[in-house]
N, C-alpha and C positions, 0 to 999 in steps of 0.2 A: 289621826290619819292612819290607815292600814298600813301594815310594814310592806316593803316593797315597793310601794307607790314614793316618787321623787319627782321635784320641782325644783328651779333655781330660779332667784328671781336677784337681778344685780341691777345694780346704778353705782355713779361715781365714789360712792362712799359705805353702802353697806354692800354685803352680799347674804342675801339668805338662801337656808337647803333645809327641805322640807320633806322627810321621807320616816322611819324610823323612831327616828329624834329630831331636834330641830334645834339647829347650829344660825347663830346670826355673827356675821363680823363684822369690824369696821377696821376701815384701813389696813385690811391682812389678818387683825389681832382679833381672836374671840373675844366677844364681849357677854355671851347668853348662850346658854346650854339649857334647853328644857329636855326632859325625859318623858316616855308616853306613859310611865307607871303611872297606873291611878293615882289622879292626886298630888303630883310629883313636881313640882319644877325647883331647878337647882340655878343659882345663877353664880356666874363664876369670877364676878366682877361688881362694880357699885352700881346698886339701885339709886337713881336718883329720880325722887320728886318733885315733881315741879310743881311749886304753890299756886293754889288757885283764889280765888278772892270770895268763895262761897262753897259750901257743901253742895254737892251733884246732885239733880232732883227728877226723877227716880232718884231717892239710894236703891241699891241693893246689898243684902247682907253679905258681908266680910269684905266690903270695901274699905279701902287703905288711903286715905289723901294727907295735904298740909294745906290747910285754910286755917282762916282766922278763928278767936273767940268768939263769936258773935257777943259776949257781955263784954270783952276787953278788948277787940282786936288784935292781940296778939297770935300769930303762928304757934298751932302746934300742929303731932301729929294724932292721927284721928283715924279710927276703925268703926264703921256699922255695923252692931252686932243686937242682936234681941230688939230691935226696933228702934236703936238709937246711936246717936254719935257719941263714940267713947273715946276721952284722951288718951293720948295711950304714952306719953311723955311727961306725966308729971312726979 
């Protein structure tokens, strides 16, 4: 987003501000801080992922998920890189 340009978009639980940088909170408390450097995002709190029950389909490269083995059904985590799902947990 152009620097300068500002947005606020609020509901009972988050607020976000889009201008700059981009600020999301919850409940008052920052939760997420991205930066507009190329390439940049900083987060300043837990990522969490939410498991899915299958890889995404489109992947697209350098996606990040928690799905299963497909040969064991066990959860791991798991990155699309070079054309393929890579554990990234073991």
């Amino acid at each position: 987003m152009m620097s300068g340009s500002w947005s606020v978009v609020n509901n009972a639980n988050y607020s976000l501000v889009f201008g700059q940088n981009v600020t999301i909170t919850k409940n008052y408390e920052t939760a997420f801080y991205s930066t507009t450097a190329p390439g940049v995002v900083r987060i300043t709190d837990i990522l969490i992922l939410t498991p899915r029950n299958s890889f995404p389909s489109p992947a697209e490269e350098g996606m990040i998920v928690v799905a299963p083995d497909p040969r064991t059904n066990v959860r791991h985590i798991w990155c699309y890189l070079r054309g393929d799902w890579r554990q990234l947990d073991n």
